[in-house]
NUKOLPA-139078 format. One line per 2 residues: their letters; for each residue x, y, z of C-alpha. Coordinates in Angstrom, 3 decimals. Layout:
<nodes>
A) X,Y,Z; ...
</nodes>
This chain:
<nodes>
XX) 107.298,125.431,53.528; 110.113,123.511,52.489
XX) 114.038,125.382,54.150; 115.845,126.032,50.858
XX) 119.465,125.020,51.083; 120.600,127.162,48.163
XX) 118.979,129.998,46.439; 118.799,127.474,42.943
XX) 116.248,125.631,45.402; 114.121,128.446,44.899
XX) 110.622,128.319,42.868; 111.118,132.025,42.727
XX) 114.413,131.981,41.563; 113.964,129.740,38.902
XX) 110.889,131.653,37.178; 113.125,134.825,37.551
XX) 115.764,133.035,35.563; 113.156,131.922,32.672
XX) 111.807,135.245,32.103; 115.323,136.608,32.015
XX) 116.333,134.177,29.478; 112.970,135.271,27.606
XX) 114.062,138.730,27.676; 117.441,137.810,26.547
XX) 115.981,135.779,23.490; 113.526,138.448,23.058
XX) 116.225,141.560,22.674; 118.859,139.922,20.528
XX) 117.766,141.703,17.612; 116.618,144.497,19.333
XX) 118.964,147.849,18.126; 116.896,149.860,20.534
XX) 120.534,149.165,22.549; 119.385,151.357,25.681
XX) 116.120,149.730,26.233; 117.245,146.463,25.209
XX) 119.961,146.495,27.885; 117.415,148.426,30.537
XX) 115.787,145.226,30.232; 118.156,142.855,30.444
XX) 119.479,144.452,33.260; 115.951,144.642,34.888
XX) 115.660,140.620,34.108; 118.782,140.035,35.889
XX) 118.215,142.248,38.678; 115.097,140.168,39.618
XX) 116.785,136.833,40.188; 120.042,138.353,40.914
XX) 118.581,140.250,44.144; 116.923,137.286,45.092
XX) 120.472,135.197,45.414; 121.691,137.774,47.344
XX) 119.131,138.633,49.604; 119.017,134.481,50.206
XX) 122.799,134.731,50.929; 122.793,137.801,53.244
XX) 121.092,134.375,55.843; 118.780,136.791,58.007
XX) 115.348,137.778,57.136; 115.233,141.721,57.457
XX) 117.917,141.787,54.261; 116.406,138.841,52.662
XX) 112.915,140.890,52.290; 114.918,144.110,51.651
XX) 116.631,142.352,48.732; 112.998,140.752,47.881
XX) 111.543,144.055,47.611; 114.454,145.298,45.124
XX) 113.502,142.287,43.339; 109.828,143.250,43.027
XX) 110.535,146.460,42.197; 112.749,145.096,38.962
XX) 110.199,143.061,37.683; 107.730,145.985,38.045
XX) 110.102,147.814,36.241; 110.645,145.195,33.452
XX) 107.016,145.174,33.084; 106.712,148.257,32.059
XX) 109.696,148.442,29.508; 107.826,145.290,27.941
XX) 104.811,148.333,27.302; 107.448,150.625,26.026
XX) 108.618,147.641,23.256; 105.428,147.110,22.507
XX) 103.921,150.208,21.928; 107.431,151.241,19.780
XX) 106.051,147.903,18.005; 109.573,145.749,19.069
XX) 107.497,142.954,20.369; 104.185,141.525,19.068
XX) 100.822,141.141,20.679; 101.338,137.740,22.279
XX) 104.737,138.345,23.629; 103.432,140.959,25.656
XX) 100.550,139.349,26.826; 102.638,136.064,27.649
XX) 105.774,138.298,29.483; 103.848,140.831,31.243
XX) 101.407,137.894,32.554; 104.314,136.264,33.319
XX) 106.213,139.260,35.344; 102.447,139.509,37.261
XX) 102.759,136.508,38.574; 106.635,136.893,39.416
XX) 105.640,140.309,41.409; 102.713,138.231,43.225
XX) 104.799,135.392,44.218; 107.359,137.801,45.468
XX) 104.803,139.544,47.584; 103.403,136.149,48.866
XX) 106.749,135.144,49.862; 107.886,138.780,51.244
XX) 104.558,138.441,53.784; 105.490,134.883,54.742
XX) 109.120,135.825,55.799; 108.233,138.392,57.772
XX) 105.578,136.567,59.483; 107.748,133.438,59.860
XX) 110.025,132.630,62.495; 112.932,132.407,60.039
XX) 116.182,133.931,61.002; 118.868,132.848,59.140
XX) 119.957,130.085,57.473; 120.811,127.517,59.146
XX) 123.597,125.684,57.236; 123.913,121.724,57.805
XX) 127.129,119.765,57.285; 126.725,117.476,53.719
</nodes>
């Protein structure tokens, strides 16, 4: 696997980032204000905890902050049920987010069990 220099270098942290545009697109009408900002603030929390767990530059707090992380888009997930079944989002948008979230959880898990099997420490930060 590829050492990321920045957290923008991650795959994970750039599908976090299009599903929380999505979800801000998605709410801009919505006047459901507390569940439209419990999801936006779920959307963010995915690829914000995944910066800073990539900043904290050891692996314990790096998985710690990629488990927060999961647990957001978990959470997101099933807001997008809530919207739904209050009939705020249609049929497809559901199926297309929540498919989408799936695989966001997944590739979190896949990449929580690879740090903690890997050797990786830290980052190890090289002069440009």
């Amino acid at each position: 696997m590829p050492t990321a220099k920045r957290f923008e270098d991650l795959e994970i942290w750039n599908d976090a980032r299009k599903a929380a545009n999505m979800i801000y697109k998605l709410t801009q009408g919505l006047r459901d204000y507390g569940l439209r900002d419990q999801m936006r603030r779920c959307a963010v929390s995915v690829m914000a905890n995944i910066a800073g767990g990539f900043a904290r530059g050891g692996n314990a707090e790096f998985v710690q902050f990629l488990y927060i992380a999961k647990g957001s888009a978990a959470e997101l997930k099933s807001h997008l049920y809530i919207a739904f079944d209050c009939g705020y989002i249609k049929i497809d948008e559901i199926e297309e987010l929540t498919t989408g979230m799936e695989a966001i959880i997944n590739k979190l898990g896949g990449f929580i069990n690879y740090l903690k099997k890997s050797g990786y420490k830290g980052i190890k930060y090289k002069k440009e």
